[in-house]
LUMKE-457449 format. One record per residue (C-alpha): z, y, x; residue in three letters. Coordinates in steps of 0.05 Angstrom, whole numbers, plus 5000, padded with zeros to 4 digits. Example, Ala and Ser with C-alpha at 12.3 -4.5 7.8 and 13.67 -1.06 7.14 Angstrom:
<vexkes>
515649105246Ala
514349795273Ser
</vexkes>
This chain:
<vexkes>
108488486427Unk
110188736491Unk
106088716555Unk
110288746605Unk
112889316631Unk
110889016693Unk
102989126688Unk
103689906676Unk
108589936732Unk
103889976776Unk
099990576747Unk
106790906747Unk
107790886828Unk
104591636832Unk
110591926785Unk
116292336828Unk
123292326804Unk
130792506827Unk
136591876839Unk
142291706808Unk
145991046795Unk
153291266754Unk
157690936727Unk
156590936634Unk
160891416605Unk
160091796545Unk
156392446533Unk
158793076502Unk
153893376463Unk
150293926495Unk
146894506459Unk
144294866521Unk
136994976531Unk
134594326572Unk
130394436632Unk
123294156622Unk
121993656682Unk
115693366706Unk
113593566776Unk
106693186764Unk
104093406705Unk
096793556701Unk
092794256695Unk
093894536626Unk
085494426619Unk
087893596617Unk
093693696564Unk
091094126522Unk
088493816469Unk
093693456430Unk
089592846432Unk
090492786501Unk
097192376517Unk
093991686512Unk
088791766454Unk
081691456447Unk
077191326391Unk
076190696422Unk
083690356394Unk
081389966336Unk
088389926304Unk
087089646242Unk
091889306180Unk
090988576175Unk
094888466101Unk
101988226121Unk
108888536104Unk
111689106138Unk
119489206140Unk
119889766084Unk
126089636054Unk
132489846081Unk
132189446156Unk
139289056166Unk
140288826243Unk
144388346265Unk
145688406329Unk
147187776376Unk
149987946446Unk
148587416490Unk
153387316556Unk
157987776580Unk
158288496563Unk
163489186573Unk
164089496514Unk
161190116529Unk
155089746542Unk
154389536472Unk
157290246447Unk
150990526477Unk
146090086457Unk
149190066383Unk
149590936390Unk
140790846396Unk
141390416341Unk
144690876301Unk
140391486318Unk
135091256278Unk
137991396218Unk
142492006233Unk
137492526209Unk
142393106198Unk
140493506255Unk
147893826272Unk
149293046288Unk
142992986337Unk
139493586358Unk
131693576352Unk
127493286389Unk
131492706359Unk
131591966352Unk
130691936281Unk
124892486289Unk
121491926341Unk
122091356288Unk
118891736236Unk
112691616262Unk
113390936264Unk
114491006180Unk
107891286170Unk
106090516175Unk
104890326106Unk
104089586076Unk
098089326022Unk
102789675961Unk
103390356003Unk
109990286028Unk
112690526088Unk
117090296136Unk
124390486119Unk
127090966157Unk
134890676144Unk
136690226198Unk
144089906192Unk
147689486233Unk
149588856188Unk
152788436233Unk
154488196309Unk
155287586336Unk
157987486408Unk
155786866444Unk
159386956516Unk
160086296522Unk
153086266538Unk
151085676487Unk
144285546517Unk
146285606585Unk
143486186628Unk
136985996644Unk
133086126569Unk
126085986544Unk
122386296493Unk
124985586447Unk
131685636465Unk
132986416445Unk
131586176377Unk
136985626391Unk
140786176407Unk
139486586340Unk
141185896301Unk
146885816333Unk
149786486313Unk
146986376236Unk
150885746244Unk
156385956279Unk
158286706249Unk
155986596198Unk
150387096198Unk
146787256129Unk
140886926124Unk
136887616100Unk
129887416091Unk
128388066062Unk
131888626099Unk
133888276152Unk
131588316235Unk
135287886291Unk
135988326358Unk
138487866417Unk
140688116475Unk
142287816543Unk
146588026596Unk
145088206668Unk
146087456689Unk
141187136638Unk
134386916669Unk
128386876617Unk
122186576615Unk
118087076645Unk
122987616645Unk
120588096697Unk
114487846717Unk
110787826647Unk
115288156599Unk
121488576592Unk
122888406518Unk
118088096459Unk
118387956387Unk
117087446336Unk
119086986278Unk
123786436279Unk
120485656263Unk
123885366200Unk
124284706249Unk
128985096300Unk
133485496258Unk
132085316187Unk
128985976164Unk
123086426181Unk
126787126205Unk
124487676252Unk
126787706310Unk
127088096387Unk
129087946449Unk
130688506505Unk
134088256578Unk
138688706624Unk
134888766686Unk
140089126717Unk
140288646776Unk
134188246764Unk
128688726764Unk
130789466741Unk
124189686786Unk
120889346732Unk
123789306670Unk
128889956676Unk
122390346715Unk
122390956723Unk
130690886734Unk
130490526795Unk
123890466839Unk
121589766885Unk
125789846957Unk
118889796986Unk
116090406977Unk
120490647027Unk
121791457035Unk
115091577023Unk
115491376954Unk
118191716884Unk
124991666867Unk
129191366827Unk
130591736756Unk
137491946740Unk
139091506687Unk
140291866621Unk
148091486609Unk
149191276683Unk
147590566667Unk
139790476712Unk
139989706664Unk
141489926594Unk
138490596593Unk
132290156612Unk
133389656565Unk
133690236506Unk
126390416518Unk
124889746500Unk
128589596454Unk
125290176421Unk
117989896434Unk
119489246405Unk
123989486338Unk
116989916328Unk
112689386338Unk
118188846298Unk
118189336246Unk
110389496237Unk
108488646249Unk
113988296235Unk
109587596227Unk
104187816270Unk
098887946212Unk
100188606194Unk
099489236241Unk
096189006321Unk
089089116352Unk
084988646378Unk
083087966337Unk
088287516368Unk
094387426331Unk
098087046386Unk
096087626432Unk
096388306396Unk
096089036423Unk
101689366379Unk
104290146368Unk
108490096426Unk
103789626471Unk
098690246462Unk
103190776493Unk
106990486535Unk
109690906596Unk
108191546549Unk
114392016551Unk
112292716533Unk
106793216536Unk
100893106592Unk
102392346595Unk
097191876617Unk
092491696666Unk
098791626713Unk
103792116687Unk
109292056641Unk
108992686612Unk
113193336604Unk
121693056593Unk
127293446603Unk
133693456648Unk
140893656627Unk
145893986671Unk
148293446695Unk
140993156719Unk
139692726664Unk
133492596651Unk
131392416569Unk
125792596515Unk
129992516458Unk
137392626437Unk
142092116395Unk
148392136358Unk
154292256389Unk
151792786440Unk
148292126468Unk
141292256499Unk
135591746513Unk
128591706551Unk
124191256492Unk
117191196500Unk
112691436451Unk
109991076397Unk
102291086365Unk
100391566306Unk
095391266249Unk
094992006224Unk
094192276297Unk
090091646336Unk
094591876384Unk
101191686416Unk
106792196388Unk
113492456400Unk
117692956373Unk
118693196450Unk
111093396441Unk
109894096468Unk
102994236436Unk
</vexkes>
């Protein structure tokens, strides 16, 4: 579950990166060679092993016996306040990437390259995690049914309402619940403990025990925080790094796709909290996202984010999506490598 963003923030201060706030639009795919981008990254004598970018024989990931999401993963998608279109055209295009594998459609490194290390995750039968992802359903509650002030009770009052109210499927099987909430929804600890988490729904609340994440817009709330490194705290001053240039022109949801991607991984890999996590509390696990968290690319860690790449435009991403879409997604841990992995990788 995540950590907040907020804690390895402040590691991140040291990282140096160019500006941009655009307006969303949509990308045309781009088959030019990228340029590789990282102004900090460390003497090749640090990166050279490809155990370096956040691995230690010291993560004691283990399996604790619960279900993993190995069938075909159906998410129904709940868009909470008000959003534009091409906000949820983006988010849905990340989605999407996961499964688009057909590399004429998205260009390697690729998002559906990145996920496939989250399916080496295997449950107590052997099976993996399903590398289909499909979007089942959507349910828009702009009305804001909970008000605009939510708790982590109340988003499952939100997620009932929509089962109620759509009706959604009630997929006990396939089925995962992403809700997201626009840039005007507060959250219990939004920005100052987490920037999205997951968990299971109690029968008492909405009837049913389903998966489920939550992931905020911190567009005007905290993007220093939560949509770090594409905006940077107004303290700092000139003296500080930069802002990021913002992969779609959109500093909120561009950070919000990171982490969506963090907690899908980790919803996918512990969906009740008793299957893949570190540590021996449940209530508090260190999952396959929580472990590289702020990892981009090659030479990552101990401060940096490692090797990414920049388009013509000034983009900055690791990995591209369908639709000529790109994306800057953290990378996720490797049970075959004990190390966090991305296709991006350049060793």
């Amino acid at each position: 579950m995540s950590r907040a963003l907020l804690n390895l923030f402040f590691l991140f201060l040291v990282i140096q990166f160019g500006s941009n706030y655009g307006s969303l639009k949509e990308q045309t795919l781009d088959l030019q060679k990228p340029n590789l981008y990282n102004p900090k990254l460390p003497p090749r004598t640090l990166s050279s092993s490809k155990k370096f970018e956040g691995s230690s024989n010291l993560v004691n990931l283990r399996y604790h016996m619960g279900p993993v999401l190995s069938s075909p993963i159906n998410i129904y998608l709940i868009w909470y306040g008000k959003w534009a279109p091409s906000q949820q055209l983006l988010i849905k295009d990340f989605l999407l990437s996961i499964s688009t594998v057909n590399h004429r459609a998205a260009p390697s490194p690729s998002v559906a390259e990145w996920w496939s290390t989250v399916t080496l995750y295997t449950d107590q039968t052997g099976a993996n995690i399903s590398r289909s992802i499909l979007i089942a359903g959507e349910y828009s509650d702009f009305k804001y049914s909970q008000g605009t002030q939510l708790t982590r009770l109340s988003i499952q009052d939100v997620i009932a309402e929509a089962v109620k109210s759509k009706p959604f499927t009630v997929d006990h099987k396939k089925g995962i619940y992403l809700v997201l909430t626009s840039v005007d929804v507060a959250m219990q600890d939004f920005c100052r403990a987490v920037c999205g988490f997951h968990y299971f729904t109690f029968a008492s609340k909405v009837g049913y025990t389903l998966p489920y994440a939550w992931v905020g817009n911190s567009g005007k709330q905290c993007p220093e925080v939560c949509a770090y490194p594409f905006a940077v705290p107004g303290y700092m001053g000139r003296g500080g790094p930069a802002a990021l240039k913002a992969p779609n022109g959109d500093v909120g949801v561009d950070g919000m796709i990171s982490v969506i991607g963090h907690e899908l991984a980790e919803l996918s890999s512990n969906p009740l909290v008793n299957a893949w996590y570190a540590g021996e509390d449940p209530i508090a696990p260190t999952e396959i996202g929580d472990l590289c968290e702020g990892l981009y690319g090659t030479g990552g860690g101990g401060g940096y984010i490692g090797q990414v790449m920049k388009d013509g435009g000034g983009r900055t991403y690791n990995f591209n999506g369908r639709r000529g879409r790109k994306f800057l997604v953290q990378w996720i841990w490797s049970p075959i490598l004990k190390a966090c992995a991305g296709p991006n990788a350049m060793d």
